[in-house]
mmCIF file of the C-alpha atoms, coordinates in Angstrom:
data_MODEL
# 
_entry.id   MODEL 
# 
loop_
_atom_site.group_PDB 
_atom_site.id 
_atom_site.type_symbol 
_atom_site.label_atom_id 
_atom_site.label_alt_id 
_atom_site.label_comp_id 
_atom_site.label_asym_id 
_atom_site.label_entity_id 
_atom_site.label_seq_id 
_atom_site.pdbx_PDB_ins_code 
_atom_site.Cartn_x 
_atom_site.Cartn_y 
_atom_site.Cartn_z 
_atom_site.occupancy 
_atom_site.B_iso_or_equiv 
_atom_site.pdbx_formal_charge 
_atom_site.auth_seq_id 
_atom_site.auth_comp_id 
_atom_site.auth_asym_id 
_atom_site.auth_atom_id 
_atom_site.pdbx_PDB_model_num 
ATOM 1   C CA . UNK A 1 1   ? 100.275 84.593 107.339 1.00 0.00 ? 1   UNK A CA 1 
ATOM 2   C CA . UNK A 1 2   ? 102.238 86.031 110.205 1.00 0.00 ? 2   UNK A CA 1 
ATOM 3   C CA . UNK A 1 3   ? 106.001 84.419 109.494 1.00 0.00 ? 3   UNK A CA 1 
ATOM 4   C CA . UNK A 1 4   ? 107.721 85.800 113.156 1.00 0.00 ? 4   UNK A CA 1 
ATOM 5   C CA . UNK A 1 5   ? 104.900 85.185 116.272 1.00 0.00 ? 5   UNK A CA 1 
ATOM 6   C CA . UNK A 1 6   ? 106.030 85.243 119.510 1.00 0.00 ? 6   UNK A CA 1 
ATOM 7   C CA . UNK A 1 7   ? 103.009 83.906 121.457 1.00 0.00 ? 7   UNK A CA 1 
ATOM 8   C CA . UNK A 1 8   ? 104.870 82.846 124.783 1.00 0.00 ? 8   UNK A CA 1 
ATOM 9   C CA . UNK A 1 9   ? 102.838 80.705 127.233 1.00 0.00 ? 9   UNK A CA 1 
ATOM 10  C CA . UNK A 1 10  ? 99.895  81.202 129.689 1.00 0.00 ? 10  UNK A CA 1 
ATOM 11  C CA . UNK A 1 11  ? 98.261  84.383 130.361 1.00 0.00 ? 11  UNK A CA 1 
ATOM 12  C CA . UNK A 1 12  ? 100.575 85.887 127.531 1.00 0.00 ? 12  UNK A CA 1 
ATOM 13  C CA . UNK A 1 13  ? 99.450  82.995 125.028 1.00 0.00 ? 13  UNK A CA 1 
ATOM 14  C CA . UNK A 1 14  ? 96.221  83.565 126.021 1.00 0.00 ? 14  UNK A CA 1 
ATOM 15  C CA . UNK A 1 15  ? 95.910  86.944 125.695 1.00 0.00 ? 15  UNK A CA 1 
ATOM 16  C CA . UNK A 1 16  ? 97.880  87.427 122.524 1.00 0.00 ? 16  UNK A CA 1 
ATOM 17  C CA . UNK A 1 17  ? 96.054  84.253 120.384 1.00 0.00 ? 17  UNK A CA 1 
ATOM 18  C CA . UNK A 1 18  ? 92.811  85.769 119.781 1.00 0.00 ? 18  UNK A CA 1 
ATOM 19  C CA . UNK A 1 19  ? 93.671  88.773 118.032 1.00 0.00 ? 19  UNK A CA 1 
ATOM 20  C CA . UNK A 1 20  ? 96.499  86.523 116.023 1.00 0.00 ? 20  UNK A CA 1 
ATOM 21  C CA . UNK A 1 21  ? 94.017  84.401 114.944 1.00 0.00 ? 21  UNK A CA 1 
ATOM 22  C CA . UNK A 1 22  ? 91.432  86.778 113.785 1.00 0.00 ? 22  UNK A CA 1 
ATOM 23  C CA . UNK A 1 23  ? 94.055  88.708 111.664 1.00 0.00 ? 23  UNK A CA 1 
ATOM 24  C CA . UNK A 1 24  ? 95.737  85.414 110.277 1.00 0.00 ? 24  UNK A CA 1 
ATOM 25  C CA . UNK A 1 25  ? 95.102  82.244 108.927 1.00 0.00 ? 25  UNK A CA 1 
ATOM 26  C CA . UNK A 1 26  ? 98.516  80.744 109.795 1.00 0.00 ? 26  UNK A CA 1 
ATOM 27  C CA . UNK A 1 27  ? 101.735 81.957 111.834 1.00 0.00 ? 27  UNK A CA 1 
ATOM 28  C CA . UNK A 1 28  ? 105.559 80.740 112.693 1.00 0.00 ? 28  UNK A CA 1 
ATOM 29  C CA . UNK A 1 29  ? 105.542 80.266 116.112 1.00 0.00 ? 29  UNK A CA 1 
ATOM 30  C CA . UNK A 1 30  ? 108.488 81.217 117.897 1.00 0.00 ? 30  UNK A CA 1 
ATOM 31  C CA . UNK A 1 31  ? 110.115 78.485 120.250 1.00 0.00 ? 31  UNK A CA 1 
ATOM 32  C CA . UNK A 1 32  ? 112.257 80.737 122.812 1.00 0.00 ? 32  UNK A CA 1 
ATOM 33  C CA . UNK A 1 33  ? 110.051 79.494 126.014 1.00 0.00 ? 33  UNK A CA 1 
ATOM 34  C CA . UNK A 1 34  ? 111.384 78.816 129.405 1.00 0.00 ? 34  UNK A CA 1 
ATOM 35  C CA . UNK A 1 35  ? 112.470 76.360 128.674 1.00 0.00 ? 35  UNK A CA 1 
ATOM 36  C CA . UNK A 1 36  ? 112.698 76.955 125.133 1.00 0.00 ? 36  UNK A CA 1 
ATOM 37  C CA . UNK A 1 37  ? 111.020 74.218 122.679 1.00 0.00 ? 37  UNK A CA 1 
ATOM 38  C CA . UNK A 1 38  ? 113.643 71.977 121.829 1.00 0.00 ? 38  UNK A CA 1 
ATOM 39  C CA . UNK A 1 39  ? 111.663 68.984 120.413 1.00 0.00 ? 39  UNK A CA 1 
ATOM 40  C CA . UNK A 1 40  ? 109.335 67.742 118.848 1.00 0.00 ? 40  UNK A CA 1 
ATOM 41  C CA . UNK A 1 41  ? 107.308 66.097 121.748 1.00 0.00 ? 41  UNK A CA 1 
ATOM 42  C CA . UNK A 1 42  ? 107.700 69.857 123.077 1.00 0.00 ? 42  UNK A CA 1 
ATOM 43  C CA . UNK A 1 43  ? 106.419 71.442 119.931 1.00 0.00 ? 43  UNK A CA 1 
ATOM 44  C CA . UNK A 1 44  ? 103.628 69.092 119.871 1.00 0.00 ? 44  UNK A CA 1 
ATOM 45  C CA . UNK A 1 45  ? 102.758 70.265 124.097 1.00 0.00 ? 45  UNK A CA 1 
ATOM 46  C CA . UNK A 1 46  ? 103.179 73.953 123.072 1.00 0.00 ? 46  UNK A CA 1 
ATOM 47  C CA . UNK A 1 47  ? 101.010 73.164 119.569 1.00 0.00 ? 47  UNK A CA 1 
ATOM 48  C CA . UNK A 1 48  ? 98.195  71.487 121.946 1.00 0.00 ? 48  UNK A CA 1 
ATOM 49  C CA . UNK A 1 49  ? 98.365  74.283 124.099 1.00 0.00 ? 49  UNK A CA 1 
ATOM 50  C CA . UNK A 1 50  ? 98.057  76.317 121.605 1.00 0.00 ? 50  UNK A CA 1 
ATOM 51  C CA . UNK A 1 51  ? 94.899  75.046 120.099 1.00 0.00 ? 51  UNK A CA 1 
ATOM 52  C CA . UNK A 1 52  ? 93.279  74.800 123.147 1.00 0.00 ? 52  UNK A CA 1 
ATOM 53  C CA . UNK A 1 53  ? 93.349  78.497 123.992 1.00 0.00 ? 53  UNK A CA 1 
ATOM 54  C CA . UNK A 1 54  ? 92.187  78.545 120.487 1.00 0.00 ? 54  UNK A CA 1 
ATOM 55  C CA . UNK A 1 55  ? 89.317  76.635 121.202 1.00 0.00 ? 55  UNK A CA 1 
ATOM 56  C CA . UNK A 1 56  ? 88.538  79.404 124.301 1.00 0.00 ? 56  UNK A CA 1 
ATOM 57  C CA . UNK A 1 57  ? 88.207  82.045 121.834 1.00 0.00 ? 57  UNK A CA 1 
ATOM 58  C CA . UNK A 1 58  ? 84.572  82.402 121.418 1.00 0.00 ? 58  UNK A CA 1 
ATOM 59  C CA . UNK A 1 59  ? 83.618  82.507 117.822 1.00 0.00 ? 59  UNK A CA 1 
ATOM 60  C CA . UNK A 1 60  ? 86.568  79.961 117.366 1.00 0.00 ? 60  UNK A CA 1 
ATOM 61  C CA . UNK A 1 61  ? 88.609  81.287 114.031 1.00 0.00 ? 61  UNK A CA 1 
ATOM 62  C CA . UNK A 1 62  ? 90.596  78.657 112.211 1.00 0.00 ? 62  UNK A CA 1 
ATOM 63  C CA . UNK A 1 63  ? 94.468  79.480 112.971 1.00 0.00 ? 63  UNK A CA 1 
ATOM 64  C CA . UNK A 1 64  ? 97.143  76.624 112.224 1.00 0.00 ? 64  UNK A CA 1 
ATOM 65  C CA . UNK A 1 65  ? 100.545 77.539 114.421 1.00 0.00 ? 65  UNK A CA 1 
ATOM 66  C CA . UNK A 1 66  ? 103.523 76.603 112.091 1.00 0.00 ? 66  UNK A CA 1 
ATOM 67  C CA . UNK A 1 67  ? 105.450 75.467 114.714 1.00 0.00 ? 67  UNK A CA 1 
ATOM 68  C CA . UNK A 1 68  ? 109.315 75.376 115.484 1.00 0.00 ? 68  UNK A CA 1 
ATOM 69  C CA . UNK A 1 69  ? 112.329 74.012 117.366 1.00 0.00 ? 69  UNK A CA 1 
ATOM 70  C CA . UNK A 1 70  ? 114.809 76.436 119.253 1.00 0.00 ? 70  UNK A CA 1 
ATOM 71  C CA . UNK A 1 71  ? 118.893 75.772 117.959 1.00 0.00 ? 71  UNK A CA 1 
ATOM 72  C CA . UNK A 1 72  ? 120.653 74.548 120.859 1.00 0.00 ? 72  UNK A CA 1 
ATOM 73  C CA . UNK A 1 73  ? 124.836 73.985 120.946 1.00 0.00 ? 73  UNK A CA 1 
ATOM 74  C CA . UNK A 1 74  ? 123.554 69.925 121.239 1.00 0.00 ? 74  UNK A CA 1 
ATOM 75  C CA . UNK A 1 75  ? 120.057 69.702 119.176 1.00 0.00 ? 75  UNK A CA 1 
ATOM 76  C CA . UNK A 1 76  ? 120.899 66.401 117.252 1.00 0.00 ? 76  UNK A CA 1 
ATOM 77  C CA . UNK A 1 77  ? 120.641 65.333 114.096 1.00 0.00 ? 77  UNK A CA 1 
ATOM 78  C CA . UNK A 1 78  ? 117.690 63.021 114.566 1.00 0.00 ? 78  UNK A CA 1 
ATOM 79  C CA . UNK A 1 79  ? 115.594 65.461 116.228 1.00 0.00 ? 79  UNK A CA 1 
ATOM 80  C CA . UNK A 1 80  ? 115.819 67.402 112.837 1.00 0.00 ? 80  UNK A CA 1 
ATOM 81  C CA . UNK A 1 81  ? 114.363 63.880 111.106 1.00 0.00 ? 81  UNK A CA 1 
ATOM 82  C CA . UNK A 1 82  ? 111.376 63.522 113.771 1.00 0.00 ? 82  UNK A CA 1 
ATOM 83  C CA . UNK A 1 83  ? 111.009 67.410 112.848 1.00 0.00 ? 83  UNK A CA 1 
ATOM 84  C CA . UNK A 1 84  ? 110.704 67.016 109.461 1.00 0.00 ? 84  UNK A CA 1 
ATOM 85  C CA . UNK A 1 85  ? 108.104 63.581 109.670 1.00 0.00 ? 85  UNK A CA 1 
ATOM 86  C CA . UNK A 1 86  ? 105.925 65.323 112.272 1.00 0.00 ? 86  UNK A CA 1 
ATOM 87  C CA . UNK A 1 87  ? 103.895 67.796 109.943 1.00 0.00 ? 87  UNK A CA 1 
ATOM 88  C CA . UNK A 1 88  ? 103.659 70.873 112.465 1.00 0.00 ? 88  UNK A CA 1 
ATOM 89  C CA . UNK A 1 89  ? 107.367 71.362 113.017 1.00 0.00 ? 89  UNK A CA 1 
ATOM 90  C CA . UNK A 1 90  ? 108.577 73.651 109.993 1.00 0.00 ? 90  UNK A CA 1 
ATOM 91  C CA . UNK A 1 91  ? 111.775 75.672 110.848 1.00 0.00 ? 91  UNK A CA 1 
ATOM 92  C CA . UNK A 1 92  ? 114.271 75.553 113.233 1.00 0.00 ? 92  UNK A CA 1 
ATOM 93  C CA . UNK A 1 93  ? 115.265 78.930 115.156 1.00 0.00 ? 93  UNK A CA 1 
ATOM 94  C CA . UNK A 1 94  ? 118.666 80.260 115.664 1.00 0.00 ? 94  UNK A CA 1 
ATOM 95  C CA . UNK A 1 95  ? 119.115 82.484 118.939 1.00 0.00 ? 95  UNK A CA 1 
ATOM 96  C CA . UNK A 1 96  ? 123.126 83.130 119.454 1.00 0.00 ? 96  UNK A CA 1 
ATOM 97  C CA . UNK A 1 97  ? 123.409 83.058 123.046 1.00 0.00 ? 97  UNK A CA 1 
ATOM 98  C CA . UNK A 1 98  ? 122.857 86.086 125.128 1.00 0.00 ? 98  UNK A CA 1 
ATOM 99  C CA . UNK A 1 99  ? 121.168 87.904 122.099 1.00 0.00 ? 99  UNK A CA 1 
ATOM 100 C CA . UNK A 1 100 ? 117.574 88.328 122.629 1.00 0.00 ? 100 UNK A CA 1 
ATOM 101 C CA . UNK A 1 101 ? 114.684 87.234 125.030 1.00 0.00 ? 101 UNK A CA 1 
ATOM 102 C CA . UNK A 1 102 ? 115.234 83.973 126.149 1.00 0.00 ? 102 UNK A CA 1 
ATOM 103 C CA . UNK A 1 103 ? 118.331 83.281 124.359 1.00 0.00 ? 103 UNK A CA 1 
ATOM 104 C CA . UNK A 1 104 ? 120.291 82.263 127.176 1.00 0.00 ? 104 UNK A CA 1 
ATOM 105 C CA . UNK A 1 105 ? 120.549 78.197 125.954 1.00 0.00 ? 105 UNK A CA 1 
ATOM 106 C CA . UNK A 1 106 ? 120.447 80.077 122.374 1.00 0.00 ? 106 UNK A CA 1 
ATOM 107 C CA . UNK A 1 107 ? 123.443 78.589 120.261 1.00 0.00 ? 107 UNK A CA 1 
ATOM 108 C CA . UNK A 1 108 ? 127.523 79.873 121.544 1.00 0.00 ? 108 UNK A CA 1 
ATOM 109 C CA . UNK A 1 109 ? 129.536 78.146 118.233 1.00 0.00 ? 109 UNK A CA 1 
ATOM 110 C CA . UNK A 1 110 ? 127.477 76.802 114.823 1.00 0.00 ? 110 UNK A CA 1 
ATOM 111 C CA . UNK A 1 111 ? 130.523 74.646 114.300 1.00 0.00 ? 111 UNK A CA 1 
ATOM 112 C CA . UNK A 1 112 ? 129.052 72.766 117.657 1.00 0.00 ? 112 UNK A CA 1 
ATOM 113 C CA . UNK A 1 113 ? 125.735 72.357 115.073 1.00 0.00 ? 113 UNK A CA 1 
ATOM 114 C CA . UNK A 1 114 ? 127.335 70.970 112.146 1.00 0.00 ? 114 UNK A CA 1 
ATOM 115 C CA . UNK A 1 115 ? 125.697 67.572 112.020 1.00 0.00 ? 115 UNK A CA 1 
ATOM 116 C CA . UNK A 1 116 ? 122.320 68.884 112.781 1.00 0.00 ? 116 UNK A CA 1 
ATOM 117 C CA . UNK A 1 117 ? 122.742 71.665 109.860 1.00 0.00 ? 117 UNK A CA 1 
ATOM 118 C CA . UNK A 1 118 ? 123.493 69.243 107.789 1.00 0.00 ? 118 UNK A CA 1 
ATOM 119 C CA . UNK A 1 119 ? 120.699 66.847 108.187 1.00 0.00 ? 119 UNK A CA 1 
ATOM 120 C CA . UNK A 1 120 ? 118.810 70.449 107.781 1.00 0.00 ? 120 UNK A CA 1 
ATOM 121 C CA . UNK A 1 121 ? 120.259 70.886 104.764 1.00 0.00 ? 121 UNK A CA 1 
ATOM 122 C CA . UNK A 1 122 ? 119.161 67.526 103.333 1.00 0.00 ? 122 UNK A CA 1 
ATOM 123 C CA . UNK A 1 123 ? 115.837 67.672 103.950 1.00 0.00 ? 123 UNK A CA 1 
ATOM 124 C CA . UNK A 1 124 ? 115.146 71.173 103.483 1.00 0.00 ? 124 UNK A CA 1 
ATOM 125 C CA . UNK A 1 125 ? 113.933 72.320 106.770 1.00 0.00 ? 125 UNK A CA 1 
ATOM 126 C CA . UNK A 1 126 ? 114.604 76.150 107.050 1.00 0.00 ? 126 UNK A CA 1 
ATOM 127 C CA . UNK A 1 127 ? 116.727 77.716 109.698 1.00 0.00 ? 127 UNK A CA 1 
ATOM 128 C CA . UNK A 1 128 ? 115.163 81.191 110.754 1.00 0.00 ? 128 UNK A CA 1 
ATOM 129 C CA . UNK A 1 129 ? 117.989 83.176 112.199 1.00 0.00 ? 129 UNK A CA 1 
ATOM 130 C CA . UNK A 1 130 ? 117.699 85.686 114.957 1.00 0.00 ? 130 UNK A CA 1 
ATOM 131 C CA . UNK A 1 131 ? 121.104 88.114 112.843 1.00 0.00 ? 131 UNK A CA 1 
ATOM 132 C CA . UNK A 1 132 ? 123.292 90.082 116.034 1.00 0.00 ? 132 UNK A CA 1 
ATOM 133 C CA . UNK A 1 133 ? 126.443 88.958 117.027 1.00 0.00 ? 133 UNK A CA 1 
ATOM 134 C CA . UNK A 1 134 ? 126.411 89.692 120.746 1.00 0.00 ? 134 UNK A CA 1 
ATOM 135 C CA . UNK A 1 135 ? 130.211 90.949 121.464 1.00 0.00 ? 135 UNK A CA 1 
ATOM 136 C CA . UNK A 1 136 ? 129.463 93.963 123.476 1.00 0.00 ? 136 UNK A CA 1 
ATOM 137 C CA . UNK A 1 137 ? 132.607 95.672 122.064 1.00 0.00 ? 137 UNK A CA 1 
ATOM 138 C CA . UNK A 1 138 ? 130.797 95.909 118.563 1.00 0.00 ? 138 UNK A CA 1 
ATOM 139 C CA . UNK A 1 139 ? 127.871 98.868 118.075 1.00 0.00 ? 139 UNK A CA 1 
ATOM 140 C CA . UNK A 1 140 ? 124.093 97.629 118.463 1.00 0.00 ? 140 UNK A CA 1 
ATOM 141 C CA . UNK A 1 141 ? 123.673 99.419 114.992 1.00 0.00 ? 141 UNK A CA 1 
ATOM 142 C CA . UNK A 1 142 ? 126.144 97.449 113.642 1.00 0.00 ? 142 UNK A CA 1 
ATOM 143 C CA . UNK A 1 143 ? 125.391 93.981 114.639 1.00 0.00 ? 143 UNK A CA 1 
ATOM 144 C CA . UNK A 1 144 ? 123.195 93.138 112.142 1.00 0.00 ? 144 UNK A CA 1 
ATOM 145 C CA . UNK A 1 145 ? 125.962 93.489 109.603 1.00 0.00 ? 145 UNK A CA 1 
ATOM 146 C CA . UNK A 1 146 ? 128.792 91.960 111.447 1.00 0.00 ? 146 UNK A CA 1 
ATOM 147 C CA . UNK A 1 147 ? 126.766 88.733 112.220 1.00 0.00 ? 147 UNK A CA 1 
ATOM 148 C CA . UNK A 1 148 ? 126.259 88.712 108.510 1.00 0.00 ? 148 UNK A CA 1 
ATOM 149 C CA . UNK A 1 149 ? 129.710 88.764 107.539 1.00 0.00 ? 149 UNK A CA 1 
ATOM 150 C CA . UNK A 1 150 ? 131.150 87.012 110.512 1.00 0.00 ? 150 UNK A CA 1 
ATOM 151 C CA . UNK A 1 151 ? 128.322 84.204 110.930 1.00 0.00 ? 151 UNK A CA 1 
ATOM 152 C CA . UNK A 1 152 ? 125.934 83.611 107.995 1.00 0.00 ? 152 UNK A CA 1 
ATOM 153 C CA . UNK A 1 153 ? 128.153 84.247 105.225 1.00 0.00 ? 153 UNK A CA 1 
ATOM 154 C CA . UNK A 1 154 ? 130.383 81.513 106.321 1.00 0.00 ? 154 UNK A CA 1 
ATOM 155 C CA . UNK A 1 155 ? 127.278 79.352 107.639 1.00 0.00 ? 155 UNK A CA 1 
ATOM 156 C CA . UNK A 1 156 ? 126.221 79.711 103.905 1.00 0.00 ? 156 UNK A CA 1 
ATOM 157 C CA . UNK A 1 157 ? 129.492 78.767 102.429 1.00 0.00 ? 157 UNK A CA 1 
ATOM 158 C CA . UNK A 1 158 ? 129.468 75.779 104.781 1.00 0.00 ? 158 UNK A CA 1 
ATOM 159 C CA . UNK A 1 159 ? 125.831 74.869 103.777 1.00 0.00 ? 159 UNK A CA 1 
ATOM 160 C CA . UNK A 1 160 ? 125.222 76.203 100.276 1.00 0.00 ? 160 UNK A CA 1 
ATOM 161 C CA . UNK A 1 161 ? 122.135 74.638 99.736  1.00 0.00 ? 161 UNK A CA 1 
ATOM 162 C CA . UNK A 1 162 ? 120.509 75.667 103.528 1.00 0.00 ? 162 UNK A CA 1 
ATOM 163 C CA . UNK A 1 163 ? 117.163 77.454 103.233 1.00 0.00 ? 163 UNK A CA 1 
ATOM 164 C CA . UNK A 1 164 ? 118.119 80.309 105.895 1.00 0.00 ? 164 UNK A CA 1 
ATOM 165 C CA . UNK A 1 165 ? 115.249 83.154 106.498 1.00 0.00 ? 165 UNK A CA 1 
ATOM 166 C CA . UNK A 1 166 ? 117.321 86.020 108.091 1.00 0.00 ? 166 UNK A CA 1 
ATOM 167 C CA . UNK A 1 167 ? 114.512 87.328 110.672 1.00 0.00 ? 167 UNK A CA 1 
ATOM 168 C CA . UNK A 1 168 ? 113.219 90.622 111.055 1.00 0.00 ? 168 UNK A CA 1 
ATOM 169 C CA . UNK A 1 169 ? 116.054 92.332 109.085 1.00 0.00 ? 169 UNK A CA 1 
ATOM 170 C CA . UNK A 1 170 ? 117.101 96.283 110.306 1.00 0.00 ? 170 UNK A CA 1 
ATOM 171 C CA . UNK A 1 171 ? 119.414 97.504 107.934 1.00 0.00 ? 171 UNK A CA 1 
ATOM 172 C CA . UNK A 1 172 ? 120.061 97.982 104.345 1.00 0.00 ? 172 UNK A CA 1 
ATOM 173 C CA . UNK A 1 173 ? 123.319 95.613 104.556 1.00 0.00 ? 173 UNK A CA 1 
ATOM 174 C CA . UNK A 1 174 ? 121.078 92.580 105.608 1.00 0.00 ? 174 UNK A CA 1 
ATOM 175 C CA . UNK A 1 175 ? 118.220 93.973 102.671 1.00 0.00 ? 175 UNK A CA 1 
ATOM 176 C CA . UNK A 1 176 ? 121.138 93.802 100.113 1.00 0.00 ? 176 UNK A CA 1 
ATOM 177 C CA . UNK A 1 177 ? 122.561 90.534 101.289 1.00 0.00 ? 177 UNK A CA 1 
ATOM 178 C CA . UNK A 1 178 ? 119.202 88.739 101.277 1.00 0.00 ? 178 UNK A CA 1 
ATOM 179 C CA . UNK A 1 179 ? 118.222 90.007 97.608  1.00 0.00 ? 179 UNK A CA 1 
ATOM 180 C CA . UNK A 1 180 ? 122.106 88.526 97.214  1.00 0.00 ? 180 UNK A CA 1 
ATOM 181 C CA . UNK A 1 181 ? 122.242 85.449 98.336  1.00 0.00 ? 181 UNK A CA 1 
ATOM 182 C CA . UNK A 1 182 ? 120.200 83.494 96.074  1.00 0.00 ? 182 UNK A CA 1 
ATOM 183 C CA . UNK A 1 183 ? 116.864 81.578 96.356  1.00 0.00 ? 183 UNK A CA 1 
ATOM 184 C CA . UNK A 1 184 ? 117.430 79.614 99.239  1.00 0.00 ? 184 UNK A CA 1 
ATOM 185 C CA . UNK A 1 185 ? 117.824 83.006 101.508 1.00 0.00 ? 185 UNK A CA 1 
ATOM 186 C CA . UNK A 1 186 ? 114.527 85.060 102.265 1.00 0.00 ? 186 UNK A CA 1 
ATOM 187 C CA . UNK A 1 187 ? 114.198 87.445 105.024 1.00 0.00 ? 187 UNK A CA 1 
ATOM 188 C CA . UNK A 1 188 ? 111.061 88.817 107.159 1.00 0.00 ? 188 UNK A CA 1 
ATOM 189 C CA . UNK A 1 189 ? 111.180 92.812 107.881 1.00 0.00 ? 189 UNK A CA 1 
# 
């Protein structure tokens, strides 16, 4: 399994997707497209897309793409419920605005999320969280750990029982808060 893919769309997609798919029998796709996957009828577009460069790939491997929905300021709550009946939607991706590629609609204020979180929460969909705060006045080596203490700590304290993966983790502070946090924190490296 491949838990962090970024597969983009097109050419990119295309090239990518057959040396995925020989190496793994399953992968979390990431949603941050332009425009970035923000539903569940998009998810399904990007899944079918998906499958049929699949179907290109001459021997065809088996591959299932995990899919997942891209955190926006106004994702609401019932898009969370369609997520979770679907069957191919199985995280939700947090992007803070301004942080990565294709972050740009990424989230500006969790509190603005609350109700979706929440529904999260309940039915135990994971949020996968892209960790760096984006203030330019704080230290790209130190990002990691200030989003930690400034933004998932108190996301965690909000939503105790959220299943948060904290993605691709860089330091030793986000290593030692994961192996902290209890079981319904995991991280990718």
């Amino acid at each position: 399994d491949d838990w962090h893919l970024h597969l983009r769309d097109g050419d990119a997609l295309r090239a990518v997707l057959p040396d995925t798919a020989r190496r793994f029998a399953r992968a979390i796709v990431m949603p941050n497209l332009k425009p970035p996957v923000t539903t569940v009828a998009q998810a399904a577009a990007y899944r079918e897309r998906i499958l049929a460069a699949l179907r290109a790939v001459s021997p065809a491997p088996t591959f299932e793409p995990l899919m997942t929905l891209y955190l926006k300021d106004n994702l609401p709550p019932e898009e969370i419920d369609r997520a979770k009946d679907c069957g191919f939607v199985h995280a939700v991706k947090l992007y803070p605005a301004g942080a990565t590629t294709n972050s740009d609609a990424g989230v500006t204020d969790l509190k603005k999320c609350a109700a979706t979180l929440a529904r999260m929460e309940r039915l135990g969909l994971p949020l996968l969280v892209h960790g760096e705060v984006t203030d330019p006045a704080v230290d790209i080596f130190d990002r990691e750990a200030v989003f930690i203490d400034t933004v998932l700590m108190p996301l965690l304290k909000d939503f105790p029982a959220l299943k948060v993966v904290l993605e691709h983790v860089t330091t030793r502070e986000g290593i030692d808060f994961v192996k902290s946090a209890g079981p319904n924190v995991a991280a990718t490296l």
